[in-house]
N, C-alpha and C positions, 0 to 999 in steps of 0.2 A: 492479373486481376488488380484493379485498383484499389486503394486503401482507404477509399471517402469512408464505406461503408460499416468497415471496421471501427475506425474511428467516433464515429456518428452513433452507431449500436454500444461501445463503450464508453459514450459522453452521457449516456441515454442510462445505462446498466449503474453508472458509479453516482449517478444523481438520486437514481433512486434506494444505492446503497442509504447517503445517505442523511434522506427524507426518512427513511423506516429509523435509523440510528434517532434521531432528533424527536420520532413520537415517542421513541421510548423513556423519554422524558416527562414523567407525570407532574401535572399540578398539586401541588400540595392541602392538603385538604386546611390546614390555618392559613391564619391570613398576618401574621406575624412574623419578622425574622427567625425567630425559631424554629418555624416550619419547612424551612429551607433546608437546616442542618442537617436531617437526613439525605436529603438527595446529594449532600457533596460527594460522594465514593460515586455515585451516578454521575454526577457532571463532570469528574475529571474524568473518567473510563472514555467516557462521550467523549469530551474535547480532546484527550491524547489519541481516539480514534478515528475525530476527524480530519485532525492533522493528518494522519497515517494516511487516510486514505486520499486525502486532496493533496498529497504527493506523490502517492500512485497515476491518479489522474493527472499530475502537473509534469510527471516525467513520460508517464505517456503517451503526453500531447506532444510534447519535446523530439521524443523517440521517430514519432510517426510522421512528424516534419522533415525527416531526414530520411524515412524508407522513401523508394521510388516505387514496389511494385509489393504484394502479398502474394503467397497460396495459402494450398489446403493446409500446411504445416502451422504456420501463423496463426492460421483463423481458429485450429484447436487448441494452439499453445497458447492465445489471446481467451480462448473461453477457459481455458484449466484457470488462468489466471481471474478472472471475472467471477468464476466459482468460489475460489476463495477468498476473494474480497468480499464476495454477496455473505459470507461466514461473519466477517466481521460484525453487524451488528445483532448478532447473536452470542460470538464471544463476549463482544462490549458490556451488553443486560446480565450475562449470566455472572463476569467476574464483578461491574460495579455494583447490581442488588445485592450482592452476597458478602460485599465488603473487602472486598481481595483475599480472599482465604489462598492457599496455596494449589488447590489441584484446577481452580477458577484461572488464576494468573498462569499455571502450567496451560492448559488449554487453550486461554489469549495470547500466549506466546508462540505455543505452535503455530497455532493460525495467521500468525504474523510472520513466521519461519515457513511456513507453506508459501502463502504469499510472494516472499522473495525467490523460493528456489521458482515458483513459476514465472516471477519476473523473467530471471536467469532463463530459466527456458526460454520465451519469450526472444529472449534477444538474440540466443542460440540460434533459433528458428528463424529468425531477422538476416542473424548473417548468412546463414546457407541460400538465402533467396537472394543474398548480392553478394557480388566477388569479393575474393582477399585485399582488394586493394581498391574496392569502393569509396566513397566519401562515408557511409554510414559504416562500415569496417576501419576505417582511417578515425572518425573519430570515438567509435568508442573504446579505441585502444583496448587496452590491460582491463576495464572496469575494476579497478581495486575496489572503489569502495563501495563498488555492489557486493563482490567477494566479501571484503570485512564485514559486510552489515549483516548478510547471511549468517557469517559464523559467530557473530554476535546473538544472533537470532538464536544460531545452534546453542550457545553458551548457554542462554537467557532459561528457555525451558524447562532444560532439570535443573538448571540453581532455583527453580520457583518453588520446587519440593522441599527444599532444605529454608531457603530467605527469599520470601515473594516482592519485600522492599528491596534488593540489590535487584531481583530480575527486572523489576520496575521499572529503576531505576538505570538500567541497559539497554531497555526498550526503548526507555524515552530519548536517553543520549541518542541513539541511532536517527529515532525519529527527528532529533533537534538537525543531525548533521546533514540532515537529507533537508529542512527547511527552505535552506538556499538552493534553486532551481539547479536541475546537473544540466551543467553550459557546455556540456560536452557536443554535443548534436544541432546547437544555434549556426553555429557557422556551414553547418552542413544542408541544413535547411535552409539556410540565407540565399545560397548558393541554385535554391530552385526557383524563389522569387518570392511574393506573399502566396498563401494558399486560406 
């Protein structure tokens, strides 16, 4: 099976992640700086989960330059993962309306800890579709710091019960270190031509 489709349905799915994340942003009913200041716990929520997710999307794209073929394994491990990002701007409204309270931040973190272990799936399901000794197996080696970011994810969680500012504060690290594109899968993709 080819993976345009794939592709193409999650270029489509994570745009519309999110376009719904970005209405969730209300006009302020003044018209003064002042009016603003409530929405700030709203606009970081937003922006730190837009990052999130336009690096789902970016390593994604990355990933799928490098697959040669999908199945049916893929294509449900690819929706688990789509489900839980389509979460995201649900988690994002409920922790930043609410100010970050702690069972808010617990809940956005899970969703965030979801998200990676589907990644992790995702890629599991990637390699069983091509050999041990593929280009797409060759480069994503060990993935460490999919591993660390997961169990940072795992860490993140229930520290939010206790101090929802450290788990914050682990999410975003994670999120910062995933910024820079994973170059892992360029050269493997290079190697098929442009697509």
């Amino acid at each position: 099976m080819t993976k345009g489709r794939i592709e193409a349905f999650s270029d489509g799915v994570i745009a519309i992640i999110i376009t719904i994340m970005v209405l969730e942003l209300k006009v302020p009913q003044g018209h003064d700086i002042d009016a603003l200041w409530p929405l700030l716990p709203i606009f970081l929520s937003y922006a730190l989960s837009f990052v999130f997710v336009g690096i789902y999307w970016n390593n994604h794209h990355q990933t799928f330059h490098a697959v040669k073929h999908v199945g049916g394994w893929v294509l449900w491990a690819n929706l688990h993962l789509l489900f839980w990002l389509s979460l995201i701007p649900f988690t994002t409204g409920f922790m930043g309306e609410n100010g970050f309270p702690e069972h808010t931040v617990a809940i956005y973190a899970l969703n965030m800890m979801m998200c990676a272990v589907a990644y992790f799936l995702l890629i599991r399901a990637l390699v069983a579709q091509h050999e041990v000794d593929s280009d797409f197996s060759r480069a994503l080696g060990s993935d460490r710091k999919g591993k660390l970011s997961l169990a940072a994810y795992v860490f993140a969680a229930p520290i939010s019960f206790v101090h929802p500012g450290l788990a914050m504060v682990v999410l975003a690290a994670v999120v910062l270190t995933w910024v820079v594109p994973d170059r892992r899968f360029i050269a493997a993709a290079a190697e098929h031509g442009p697509k």
